[in-house]
C-alpha positions as CSV (number, residue, x, y, z in Angstrom):
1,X,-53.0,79.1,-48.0
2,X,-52.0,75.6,-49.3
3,X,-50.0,75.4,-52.3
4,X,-48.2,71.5,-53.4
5,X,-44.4,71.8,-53.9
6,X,-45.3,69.1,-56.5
7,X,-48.2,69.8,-58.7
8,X,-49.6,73.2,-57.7
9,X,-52.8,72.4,-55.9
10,X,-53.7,74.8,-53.7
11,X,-56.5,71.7,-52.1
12,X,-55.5,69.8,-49.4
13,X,-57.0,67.7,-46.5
14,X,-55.9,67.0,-43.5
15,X,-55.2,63.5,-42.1
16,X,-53.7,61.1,-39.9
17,X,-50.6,59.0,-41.6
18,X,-48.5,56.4,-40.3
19,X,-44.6,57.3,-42.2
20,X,-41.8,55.0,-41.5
21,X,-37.7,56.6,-41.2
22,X,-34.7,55.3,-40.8
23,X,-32.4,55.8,-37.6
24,X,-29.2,54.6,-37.4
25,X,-30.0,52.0,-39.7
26,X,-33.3,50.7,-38.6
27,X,-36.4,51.2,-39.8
28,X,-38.9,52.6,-38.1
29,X,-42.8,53.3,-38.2
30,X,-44.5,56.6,-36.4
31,X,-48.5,56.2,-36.4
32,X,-51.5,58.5,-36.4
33,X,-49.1,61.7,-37.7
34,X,-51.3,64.6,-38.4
35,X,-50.0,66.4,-41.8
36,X,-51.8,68.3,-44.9
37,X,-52.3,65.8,-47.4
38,X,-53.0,67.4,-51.3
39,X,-56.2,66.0,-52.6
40,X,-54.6,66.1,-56.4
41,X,-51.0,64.0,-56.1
42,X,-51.1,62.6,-52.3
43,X,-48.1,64.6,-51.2
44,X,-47.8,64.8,-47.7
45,X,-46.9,67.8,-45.2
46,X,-45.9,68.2,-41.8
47,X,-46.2,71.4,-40.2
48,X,-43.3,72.7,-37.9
49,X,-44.6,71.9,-34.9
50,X,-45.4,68.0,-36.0
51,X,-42.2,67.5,-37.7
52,X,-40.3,68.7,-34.5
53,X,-42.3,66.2,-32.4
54,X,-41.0,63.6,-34.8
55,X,-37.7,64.1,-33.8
56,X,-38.1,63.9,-30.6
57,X,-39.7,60.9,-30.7
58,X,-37.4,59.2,-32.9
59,X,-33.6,61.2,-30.9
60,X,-35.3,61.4,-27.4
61,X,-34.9,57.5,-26.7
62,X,-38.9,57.7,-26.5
63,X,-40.0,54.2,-26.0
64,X,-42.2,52.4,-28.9
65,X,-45.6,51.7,-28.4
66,X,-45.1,47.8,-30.0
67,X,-42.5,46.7,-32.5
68,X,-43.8,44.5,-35.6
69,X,-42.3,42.3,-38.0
70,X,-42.1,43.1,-41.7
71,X,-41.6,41.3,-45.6
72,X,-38.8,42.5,-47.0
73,X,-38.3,42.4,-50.6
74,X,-35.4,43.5,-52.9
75,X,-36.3,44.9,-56.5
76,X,-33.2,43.4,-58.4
């Protein structure tokens, strides 16, 4: 059964999410992830098995599909 570490809900859905890490300092983004999102705060979960499929993607020298350009912005 699902239950938020955040707010308590036990509802979630599932879904595919794009997250982005960083590895040894560069930013990356990892598409279509499947995880348990909660329907009441958005917080999202990987199970096991997806979150170890992460890191081999990310430590495995797995080629990327495309590489993109992004906007940064600083806050201050």
């Amino acid at each position: 059964m699902f239950t938020c570490h955040i707010c308590g809900s036990h509802e979630s859905e599932q879904r595919l999410i794009s997250e982005t890490f960083e590895i040894r300092g560069e930013t990356v983004l990892v598409e279509h992830i499947p995880a348990k999102v909660c329907t009441q705060c958005g917080e999202v979960i990987f199970d096991l098995q997806t979150g170890e499929h992460i890191r081999a993607i990310l430590h495995d020298d797995a080629r990327p599909a495309r590489r993109v350009s992004i906007p940064v912005y600083e806050f201050a």
